[in-house]
DSSP file (Angstrom, degrees, kcal/mol; ACC not computed):
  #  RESIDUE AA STRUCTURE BP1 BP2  ACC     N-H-->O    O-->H-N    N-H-->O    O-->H-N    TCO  KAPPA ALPHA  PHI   PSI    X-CA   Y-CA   Z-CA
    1    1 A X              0   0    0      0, 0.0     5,-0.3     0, 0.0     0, 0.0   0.000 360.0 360.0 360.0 -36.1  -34.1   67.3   29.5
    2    2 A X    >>  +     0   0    0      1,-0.2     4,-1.7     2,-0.1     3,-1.0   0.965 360.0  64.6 -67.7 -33.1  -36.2   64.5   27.6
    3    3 A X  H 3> S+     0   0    0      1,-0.2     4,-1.4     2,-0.2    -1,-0.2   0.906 101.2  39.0 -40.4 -70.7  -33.7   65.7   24.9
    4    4 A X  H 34 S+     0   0    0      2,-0.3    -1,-0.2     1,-0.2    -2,-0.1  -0.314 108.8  58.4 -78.1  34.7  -30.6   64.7   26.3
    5    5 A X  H <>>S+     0   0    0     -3,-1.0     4,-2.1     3,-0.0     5,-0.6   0.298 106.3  53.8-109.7 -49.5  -31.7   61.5   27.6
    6    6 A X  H >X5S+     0   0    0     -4,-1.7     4,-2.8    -5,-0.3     3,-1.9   0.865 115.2  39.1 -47.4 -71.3  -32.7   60.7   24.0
    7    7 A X  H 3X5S+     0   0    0     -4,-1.4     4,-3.2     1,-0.3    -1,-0.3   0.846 114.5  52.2 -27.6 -53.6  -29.2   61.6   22.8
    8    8 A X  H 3>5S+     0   0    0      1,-0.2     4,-0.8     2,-0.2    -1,-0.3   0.667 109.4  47.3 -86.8  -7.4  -27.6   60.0   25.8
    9    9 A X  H <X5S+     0   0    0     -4,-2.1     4,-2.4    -3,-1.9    -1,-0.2   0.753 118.2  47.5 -99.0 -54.8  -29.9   56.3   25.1
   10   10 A X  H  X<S+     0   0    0     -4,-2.8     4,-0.6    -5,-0.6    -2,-0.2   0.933 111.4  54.7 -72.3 -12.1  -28.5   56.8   20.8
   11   11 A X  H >X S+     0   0    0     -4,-3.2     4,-1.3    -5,-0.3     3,-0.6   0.923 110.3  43.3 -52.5 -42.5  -24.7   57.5   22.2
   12   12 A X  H 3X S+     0   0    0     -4,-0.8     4,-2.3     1,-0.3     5,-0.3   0.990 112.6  46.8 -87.3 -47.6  -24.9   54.7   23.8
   13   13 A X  H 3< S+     0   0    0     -4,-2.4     4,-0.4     2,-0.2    -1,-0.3   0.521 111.6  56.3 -56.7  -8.0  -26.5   52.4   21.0
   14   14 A X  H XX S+     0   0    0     -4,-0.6     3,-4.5    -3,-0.6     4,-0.6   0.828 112.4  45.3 -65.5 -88.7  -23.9   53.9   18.6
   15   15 A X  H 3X S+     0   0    0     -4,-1.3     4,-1.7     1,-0.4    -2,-0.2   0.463 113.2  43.7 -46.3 -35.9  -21.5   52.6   21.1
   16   16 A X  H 3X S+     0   0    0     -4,-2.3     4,-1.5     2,-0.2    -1,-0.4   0.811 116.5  46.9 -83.7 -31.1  -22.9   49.3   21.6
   17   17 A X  H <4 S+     0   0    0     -3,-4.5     4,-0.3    -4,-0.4    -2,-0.2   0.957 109.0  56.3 -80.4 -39.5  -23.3   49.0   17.7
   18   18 A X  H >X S+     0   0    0     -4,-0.6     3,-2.3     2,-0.2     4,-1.1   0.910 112.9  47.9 -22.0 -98.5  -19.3   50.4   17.4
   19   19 A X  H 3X S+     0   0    0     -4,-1.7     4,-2.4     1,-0.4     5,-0.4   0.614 114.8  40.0 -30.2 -64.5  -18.7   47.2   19.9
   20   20 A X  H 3X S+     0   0    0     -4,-1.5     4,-0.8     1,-0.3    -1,-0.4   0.597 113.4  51.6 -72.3 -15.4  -20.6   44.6   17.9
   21   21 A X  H <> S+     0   0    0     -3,-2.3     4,-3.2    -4,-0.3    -1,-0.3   0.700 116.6  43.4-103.2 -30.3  -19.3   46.1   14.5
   22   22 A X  H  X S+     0   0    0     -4,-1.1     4,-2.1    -3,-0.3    -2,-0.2   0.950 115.9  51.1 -69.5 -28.5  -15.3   45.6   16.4
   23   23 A X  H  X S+     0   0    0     -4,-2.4     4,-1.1     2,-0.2     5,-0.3   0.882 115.2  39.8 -56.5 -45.5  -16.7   42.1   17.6
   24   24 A X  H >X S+     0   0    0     -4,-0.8     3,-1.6    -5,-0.4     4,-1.3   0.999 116.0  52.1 -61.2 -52.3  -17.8   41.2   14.0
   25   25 A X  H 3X S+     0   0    0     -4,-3.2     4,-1.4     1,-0.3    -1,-0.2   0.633 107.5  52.0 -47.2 -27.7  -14.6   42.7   12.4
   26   26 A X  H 3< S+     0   0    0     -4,-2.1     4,-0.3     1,-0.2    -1,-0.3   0.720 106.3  51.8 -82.8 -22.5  -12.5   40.9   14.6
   27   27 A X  H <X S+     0   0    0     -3,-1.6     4,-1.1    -4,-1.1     5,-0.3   0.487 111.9  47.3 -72.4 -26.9  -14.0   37.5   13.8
   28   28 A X  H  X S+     0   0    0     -4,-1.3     4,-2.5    -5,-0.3    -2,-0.2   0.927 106.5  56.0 -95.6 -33.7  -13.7   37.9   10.3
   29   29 A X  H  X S+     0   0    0     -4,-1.4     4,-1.8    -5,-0.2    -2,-0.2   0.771 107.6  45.7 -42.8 -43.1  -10.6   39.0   10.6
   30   30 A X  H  > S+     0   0    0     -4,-0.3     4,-1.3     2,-0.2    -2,-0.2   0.781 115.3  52.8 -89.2 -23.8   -9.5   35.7   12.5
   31   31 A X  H  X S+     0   0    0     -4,-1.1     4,-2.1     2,-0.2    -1,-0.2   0.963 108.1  49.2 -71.6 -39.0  -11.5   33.4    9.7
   32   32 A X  H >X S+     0   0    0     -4,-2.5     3,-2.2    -5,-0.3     4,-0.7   0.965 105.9  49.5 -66.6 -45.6  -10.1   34.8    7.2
   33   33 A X  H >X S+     0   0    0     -4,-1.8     4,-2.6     1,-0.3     3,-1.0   0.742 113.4  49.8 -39.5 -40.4   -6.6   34.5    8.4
   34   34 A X  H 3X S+     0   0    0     -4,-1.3     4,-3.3     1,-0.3    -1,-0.3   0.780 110.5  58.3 -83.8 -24.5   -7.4   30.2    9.2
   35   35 A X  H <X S+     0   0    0     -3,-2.2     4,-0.9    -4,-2.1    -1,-0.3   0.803 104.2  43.1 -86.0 -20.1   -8.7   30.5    5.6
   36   36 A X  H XX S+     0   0    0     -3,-1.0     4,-1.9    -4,-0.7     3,-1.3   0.933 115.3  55.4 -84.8 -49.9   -5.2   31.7    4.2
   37   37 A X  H >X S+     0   0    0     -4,-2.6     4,-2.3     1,-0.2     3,-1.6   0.881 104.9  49.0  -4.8 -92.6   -3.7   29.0    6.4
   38   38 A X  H 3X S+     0   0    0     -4,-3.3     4,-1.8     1,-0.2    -1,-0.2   0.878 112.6  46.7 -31.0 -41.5   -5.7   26.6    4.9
   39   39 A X  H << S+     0   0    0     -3,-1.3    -1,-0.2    -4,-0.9    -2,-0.2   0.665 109.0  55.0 -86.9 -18.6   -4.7   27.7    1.4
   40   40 A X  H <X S+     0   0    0     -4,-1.9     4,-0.6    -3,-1.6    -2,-0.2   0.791 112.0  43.1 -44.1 -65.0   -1.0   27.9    2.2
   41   41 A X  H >X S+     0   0    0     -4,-2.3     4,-1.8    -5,-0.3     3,-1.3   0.955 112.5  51.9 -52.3 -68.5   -1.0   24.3    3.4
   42   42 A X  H 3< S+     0   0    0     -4,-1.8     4,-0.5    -5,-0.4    -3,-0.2   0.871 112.1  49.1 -55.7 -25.1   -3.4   22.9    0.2
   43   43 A X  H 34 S+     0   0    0      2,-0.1     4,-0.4     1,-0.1    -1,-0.2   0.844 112.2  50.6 -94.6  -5.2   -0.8   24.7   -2.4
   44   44 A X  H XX S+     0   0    0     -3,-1.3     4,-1.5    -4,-0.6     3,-1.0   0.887 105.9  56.8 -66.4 -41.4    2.1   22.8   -0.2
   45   45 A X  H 3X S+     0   0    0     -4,-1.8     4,-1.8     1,-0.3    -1,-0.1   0.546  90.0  62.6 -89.7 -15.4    0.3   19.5   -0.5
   46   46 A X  H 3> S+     0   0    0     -4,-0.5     4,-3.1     2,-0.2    -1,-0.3   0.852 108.2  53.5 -66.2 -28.9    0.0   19.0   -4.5
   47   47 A X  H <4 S+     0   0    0     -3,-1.0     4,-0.4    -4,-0.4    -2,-0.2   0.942 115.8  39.3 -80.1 -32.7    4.4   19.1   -4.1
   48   48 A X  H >X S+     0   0    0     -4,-1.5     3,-2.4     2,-0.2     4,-1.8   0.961 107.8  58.4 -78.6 -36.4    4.2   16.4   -1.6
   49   49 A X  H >X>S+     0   0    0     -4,-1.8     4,-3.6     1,-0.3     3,-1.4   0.956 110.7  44.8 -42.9 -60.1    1.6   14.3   -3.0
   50   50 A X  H 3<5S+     0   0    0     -4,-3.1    -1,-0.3     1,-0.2    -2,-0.2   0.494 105.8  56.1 -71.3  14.1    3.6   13.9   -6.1
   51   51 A X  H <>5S+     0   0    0     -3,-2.4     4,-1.7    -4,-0.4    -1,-0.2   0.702 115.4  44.9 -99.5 -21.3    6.7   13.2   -4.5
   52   52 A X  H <X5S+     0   0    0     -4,-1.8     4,-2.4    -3,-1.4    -2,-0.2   0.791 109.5  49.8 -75.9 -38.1    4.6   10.4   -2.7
   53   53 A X  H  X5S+     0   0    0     -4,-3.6     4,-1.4    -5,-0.3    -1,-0.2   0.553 110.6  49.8 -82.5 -11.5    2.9    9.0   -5.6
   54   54 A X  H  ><S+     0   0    0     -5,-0.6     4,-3.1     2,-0.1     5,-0.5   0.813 118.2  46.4 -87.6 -51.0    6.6    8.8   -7.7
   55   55 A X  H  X S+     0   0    0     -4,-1.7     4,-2.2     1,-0.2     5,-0.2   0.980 113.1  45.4 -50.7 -45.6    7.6    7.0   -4.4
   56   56 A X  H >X S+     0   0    0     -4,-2.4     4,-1.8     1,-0.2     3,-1.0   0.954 117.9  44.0 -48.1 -60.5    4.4    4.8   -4.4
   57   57 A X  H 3X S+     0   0    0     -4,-1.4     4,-3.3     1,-0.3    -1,-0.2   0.706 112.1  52.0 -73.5 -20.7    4.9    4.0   -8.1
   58   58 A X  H 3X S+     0   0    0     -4,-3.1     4,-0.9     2,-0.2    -1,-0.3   0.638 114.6  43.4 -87.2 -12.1    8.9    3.3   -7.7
   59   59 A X  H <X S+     0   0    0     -4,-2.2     4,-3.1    -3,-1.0    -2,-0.2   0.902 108.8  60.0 -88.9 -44.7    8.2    0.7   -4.7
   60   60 A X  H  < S+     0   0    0     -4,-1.8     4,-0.5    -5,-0.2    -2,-0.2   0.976 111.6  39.0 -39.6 -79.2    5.2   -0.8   -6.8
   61   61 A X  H >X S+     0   0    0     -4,-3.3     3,-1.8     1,-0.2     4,-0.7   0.862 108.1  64.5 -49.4 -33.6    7.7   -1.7   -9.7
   62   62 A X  H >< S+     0   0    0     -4,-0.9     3,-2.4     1,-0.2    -2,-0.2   0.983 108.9  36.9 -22.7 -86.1   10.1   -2.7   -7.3
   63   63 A X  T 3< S+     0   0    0     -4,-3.1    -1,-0.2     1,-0.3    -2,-0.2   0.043  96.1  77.0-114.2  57.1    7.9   -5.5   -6.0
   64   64 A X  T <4 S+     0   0    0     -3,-1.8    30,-0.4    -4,-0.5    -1,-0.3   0.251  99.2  50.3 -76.4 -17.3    6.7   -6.3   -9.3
   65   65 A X  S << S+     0   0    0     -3,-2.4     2,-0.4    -4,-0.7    -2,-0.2  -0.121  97.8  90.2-116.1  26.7   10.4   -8.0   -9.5
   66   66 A X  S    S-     0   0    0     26,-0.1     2,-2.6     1,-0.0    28,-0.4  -0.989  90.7 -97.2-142.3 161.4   10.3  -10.0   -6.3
   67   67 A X        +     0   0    0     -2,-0.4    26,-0.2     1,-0.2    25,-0.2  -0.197  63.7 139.9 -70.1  82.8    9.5  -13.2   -5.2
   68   68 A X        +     0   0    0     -2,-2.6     2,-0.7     1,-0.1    -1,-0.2   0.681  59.2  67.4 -88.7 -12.9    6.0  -12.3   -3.9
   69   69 A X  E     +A   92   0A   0     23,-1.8    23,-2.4    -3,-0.2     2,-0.3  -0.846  65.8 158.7 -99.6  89.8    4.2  -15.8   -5.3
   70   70 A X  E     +A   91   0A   0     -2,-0.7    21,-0.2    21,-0.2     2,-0.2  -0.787  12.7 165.1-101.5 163.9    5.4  -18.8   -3.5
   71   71 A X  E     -A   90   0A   0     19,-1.6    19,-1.8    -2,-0.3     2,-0.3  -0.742  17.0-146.1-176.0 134.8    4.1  -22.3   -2.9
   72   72 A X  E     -A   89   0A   0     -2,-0.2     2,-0.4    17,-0.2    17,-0.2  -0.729   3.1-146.5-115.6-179.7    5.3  -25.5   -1.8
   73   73 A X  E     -A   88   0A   0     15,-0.9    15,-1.2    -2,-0.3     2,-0.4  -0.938   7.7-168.7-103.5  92.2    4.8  -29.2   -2.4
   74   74 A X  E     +A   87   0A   0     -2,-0.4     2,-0.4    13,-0.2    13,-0.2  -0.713  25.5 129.5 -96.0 168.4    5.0  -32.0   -0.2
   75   75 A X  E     -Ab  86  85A   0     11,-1.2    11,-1.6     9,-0.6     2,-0.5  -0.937  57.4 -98.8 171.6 165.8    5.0  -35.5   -1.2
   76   76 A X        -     0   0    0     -2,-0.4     5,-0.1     8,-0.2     8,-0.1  -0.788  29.0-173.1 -84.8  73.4    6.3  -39.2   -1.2
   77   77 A X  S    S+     0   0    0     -2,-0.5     2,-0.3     1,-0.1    -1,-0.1   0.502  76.0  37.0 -95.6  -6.1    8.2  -39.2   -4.4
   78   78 A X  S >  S-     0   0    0      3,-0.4     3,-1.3    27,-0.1    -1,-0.1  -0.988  78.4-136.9-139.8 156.5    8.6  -42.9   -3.7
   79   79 A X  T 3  S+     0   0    0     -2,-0.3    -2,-0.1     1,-0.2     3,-0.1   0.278  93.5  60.6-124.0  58.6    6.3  -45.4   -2.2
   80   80 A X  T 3  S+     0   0    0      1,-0.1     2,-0.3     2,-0.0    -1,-0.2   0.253  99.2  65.8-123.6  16.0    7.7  -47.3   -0.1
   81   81 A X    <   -     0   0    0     -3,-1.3    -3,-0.4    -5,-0.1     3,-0.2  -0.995  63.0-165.9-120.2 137.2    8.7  -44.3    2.1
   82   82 A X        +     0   0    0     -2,-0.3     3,-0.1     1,-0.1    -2,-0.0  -0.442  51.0  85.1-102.5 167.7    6.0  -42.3    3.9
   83   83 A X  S    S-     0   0    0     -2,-0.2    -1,-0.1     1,-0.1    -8,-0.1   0.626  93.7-104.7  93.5  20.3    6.4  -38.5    5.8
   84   84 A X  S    S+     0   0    0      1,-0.2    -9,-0.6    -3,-0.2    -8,-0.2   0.874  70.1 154.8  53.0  30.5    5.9  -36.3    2.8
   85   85 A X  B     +b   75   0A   0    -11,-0.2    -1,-0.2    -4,-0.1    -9,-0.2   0.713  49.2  75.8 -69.7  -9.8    9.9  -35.7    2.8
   86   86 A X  E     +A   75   0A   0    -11,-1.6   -11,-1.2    19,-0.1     2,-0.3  -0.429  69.8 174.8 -90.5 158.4   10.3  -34.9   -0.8
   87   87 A X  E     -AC  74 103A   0     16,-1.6    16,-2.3   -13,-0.2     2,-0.3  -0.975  24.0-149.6-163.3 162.1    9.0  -31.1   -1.6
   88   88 A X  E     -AC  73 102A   0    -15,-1.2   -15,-0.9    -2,-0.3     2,-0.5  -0.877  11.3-168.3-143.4 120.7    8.9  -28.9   -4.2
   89   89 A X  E     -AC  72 101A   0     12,-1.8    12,-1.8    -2,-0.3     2,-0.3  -0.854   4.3-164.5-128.0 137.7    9.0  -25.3   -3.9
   90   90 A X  E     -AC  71 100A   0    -19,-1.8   -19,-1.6    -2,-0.5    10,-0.2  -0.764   5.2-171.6 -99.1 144.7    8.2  -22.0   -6.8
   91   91 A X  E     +A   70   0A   0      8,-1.0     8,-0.4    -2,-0.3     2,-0.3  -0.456  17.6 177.1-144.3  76.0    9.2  -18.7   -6.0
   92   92 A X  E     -A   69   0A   0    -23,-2.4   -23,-1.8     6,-0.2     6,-0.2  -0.726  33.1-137.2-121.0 138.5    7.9  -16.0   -8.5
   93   93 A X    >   -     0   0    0      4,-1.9     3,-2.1    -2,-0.3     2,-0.4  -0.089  48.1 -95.9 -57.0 163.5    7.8  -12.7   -9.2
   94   94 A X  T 3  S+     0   0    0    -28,-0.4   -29,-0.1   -30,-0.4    -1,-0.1   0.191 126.5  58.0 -91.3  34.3    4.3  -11.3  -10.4
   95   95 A X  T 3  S-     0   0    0     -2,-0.4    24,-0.4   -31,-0.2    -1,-0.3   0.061 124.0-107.6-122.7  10.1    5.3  -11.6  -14.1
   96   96 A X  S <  S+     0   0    0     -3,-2.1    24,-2.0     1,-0.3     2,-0.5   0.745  72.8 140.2  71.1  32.0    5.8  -15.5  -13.3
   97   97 A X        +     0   0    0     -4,-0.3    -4,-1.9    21,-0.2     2,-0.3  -0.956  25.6  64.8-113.4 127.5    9.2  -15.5  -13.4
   98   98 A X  E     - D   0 117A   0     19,-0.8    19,-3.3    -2,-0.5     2,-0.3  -0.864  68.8 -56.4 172.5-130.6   11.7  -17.6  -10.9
   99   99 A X  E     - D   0 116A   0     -8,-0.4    -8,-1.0    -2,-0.3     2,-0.5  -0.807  23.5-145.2-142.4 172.6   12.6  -20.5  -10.0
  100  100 A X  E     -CD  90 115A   0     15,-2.2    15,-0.9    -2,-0.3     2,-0.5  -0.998  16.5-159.3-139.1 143.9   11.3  -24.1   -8.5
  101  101 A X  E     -CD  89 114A   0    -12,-1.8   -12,-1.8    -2,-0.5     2,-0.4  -0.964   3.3-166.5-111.9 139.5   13.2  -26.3   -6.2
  102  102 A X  E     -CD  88 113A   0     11,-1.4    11,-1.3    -2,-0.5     2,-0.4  -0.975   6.2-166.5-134.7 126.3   12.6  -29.6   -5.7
  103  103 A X  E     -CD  87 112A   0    -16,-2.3   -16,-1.6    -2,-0.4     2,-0.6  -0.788   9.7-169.5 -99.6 123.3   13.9  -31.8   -2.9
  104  104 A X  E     - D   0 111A   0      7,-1.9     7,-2.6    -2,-0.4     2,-0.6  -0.989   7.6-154.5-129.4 138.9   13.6  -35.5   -3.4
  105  105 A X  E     - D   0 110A   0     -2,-0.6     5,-0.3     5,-0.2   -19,-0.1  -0.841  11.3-177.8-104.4 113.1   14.3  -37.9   -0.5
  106  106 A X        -     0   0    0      3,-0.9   -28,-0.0    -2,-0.6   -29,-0.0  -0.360  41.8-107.2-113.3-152.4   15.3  -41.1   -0.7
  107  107 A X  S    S+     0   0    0      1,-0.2    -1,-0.1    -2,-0.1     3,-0.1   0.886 115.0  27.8-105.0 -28.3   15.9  -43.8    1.9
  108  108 A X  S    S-     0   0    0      1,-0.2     2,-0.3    -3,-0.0    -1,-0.2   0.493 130.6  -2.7-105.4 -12.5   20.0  -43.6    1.4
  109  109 A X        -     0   0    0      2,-0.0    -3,-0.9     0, 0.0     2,-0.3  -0.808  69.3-120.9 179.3 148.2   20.9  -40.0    0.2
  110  110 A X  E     -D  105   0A   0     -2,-0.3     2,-0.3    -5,-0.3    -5,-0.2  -0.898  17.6-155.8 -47.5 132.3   18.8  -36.8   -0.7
  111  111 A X  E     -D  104   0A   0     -7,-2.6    -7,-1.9    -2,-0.3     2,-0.4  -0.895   2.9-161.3-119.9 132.4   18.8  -35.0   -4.1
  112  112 A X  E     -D  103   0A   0     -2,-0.3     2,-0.5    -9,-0.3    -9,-0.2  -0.750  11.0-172.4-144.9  77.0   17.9  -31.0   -4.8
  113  113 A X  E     -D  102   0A   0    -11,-1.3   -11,-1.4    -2,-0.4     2,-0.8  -0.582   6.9-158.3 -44.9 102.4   17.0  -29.8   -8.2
  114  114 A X  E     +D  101   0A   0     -2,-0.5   -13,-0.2   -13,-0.2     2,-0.2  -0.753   9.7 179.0-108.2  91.4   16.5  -26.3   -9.6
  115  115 A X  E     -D  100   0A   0    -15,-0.9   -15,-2.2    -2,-0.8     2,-0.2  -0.676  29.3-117.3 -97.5 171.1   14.6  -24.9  -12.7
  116  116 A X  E     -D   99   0A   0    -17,-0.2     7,-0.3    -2,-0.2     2,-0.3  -0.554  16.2-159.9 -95.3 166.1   14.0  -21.8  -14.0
  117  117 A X  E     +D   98   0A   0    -19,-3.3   -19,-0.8    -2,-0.2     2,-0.4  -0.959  19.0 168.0-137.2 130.1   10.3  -20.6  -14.3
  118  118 A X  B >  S+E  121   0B   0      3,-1.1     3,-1.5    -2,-0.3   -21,-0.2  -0.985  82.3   0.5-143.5 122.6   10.0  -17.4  -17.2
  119  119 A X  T 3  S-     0   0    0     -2,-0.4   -23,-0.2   -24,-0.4   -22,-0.2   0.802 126.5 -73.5  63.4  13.7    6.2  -16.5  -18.1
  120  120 A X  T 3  S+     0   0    0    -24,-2.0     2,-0.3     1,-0.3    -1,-0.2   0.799 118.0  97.1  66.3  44.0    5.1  -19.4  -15.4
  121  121 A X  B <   -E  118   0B   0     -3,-1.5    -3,-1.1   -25,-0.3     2,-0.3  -0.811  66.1-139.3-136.3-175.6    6.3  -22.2  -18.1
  122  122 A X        -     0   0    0     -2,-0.3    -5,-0.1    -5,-0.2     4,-0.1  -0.991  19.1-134.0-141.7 151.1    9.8  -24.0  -18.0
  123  123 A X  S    S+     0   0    0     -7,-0.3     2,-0.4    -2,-0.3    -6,-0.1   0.487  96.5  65.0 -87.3   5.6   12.0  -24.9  -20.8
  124  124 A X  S    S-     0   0    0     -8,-0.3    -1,-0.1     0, 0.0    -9,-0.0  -0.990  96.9-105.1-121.9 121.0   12.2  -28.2  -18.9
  125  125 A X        -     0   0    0     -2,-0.4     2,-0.4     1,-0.1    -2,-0.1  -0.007  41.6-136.6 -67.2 152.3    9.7  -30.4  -18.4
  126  126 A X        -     0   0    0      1,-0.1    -1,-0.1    -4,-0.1     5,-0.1  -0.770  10.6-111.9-100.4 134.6    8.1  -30.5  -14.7
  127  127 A X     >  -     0   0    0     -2,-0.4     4,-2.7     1,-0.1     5,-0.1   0.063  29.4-115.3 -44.4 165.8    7.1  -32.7  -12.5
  128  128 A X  H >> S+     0   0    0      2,-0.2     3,-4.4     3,-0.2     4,-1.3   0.953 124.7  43.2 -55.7 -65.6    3.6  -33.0  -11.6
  129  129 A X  H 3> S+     0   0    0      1,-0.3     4,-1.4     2,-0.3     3,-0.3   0.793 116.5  50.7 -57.1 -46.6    4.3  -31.9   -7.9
  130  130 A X  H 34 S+     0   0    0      1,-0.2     4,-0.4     2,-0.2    -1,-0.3   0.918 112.3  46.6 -51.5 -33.4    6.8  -28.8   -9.7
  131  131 A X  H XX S+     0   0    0     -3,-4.4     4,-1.8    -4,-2.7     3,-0.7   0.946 109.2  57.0 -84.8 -29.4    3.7  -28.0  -12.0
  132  132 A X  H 3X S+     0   0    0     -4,-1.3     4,-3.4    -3,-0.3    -2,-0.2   0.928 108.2  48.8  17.7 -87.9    1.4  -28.1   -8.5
  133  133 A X  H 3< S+     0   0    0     -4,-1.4   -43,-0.3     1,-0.2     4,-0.3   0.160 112.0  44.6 -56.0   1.7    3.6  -25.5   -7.0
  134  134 A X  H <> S+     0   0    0     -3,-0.7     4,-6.5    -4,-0.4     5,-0.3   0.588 115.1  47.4 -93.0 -74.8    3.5  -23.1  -10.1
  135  135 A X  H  X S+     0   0    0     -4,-1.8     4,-2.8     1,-0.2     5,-0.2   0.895 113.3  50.1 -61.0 -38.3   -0.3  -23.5  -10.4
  136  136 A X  H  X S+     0   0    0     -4,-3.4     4,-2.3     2,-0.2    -1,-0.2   0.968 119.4  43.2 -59.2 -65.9   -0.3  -22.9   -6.4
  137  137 A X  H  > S+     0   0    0     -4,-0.3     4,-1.1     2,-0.2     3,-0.2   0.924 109.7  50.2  -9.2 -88.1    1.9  -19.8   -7.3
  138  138 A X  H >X S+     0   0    0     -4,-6.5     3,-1.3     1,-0.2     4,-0.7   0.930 109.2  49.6 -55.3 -64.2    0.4  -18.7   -9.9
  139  139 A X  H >< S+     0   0    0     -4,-2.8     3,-1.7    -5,-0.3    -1,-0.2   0.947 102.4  64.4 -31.7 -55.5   -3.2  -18.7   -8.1
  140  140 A X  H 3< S+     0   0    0     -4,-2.3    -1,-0.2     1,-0.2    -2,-0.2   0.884  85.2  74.8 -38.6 -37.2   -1.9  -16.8   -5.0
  141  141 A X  H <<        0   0    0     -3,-1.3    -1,-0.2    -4,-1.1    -2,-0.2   0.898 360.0 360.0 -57.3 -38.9   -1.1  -14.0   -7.2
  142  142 A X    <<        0   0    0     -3,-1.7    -1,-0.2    -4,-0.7    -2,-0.1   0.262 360.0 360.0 -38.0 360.0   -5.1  -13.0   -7.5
């Protein structure tokens, strides 16, 4: 009798070790599976990355060629009128190329001027206030 209680206690601890060995199996089972996941997704993500970084790089040059540096001017260009109506305003791309406008106000008629800006210099000389707006420009850029 003491015999087959002794059997009947290690049937059951096989059984209970059976259970713990399906318990493990099944857990390992279910990691590994989140692990091919994972690795499914991470060889998807090198084809998007570079489709993002060609985007990144093709927007970057983009607006390297727009007017992202401005600055304007105000001023009296004469003085015997006051309210900082005259202006002068730069509008450059980040290779210092564009343009400057310059507004001058007088008491009888208004006047509007445009040069071109290449390499942040002009083939025309500038006014103080145009070279102001330039320098203003040109600073922003940092």
């Amino acid at each position: 009798m003491q015999s087959d209680s002794i059997a009947l206690v290690l049937a059951l601890l096989a059984c209970v070790l059976a259970l713990v060995g399906v318990a493990l199996a099944g857990i390992a089972w279910r990691d590994a599976r989140a692990v091919r996941r994972r690795r499914a997704a991470s060889d998807a993500l090198p084809a998007d990355v570079d489709v993002l970084r060609d985007e990144v790089q093709a927007l970057r040059q983009d607006s390297a060629e727009t007017f992202r540096h401005m600055s304007a001017v105000r001023y009296d260009a004469f003085g015997d009128m006051g309210g900082h109506m005259s202006w002068s305003l730069a509008l450059l791309d980040d290779g210092g190329n564009g343009i400057v406008i310059t507004s001058i106000h007088g008491r009888s008629d208004s006047r509007t001027y445009v040069k071109n800006i290449a390499d942040w210099t002009c083939d025309q000389q500038l006014s103080p206030e145009e070279t102001e707006a330039v320098e203003h420009a040109k600073a922003a850029r940092g």
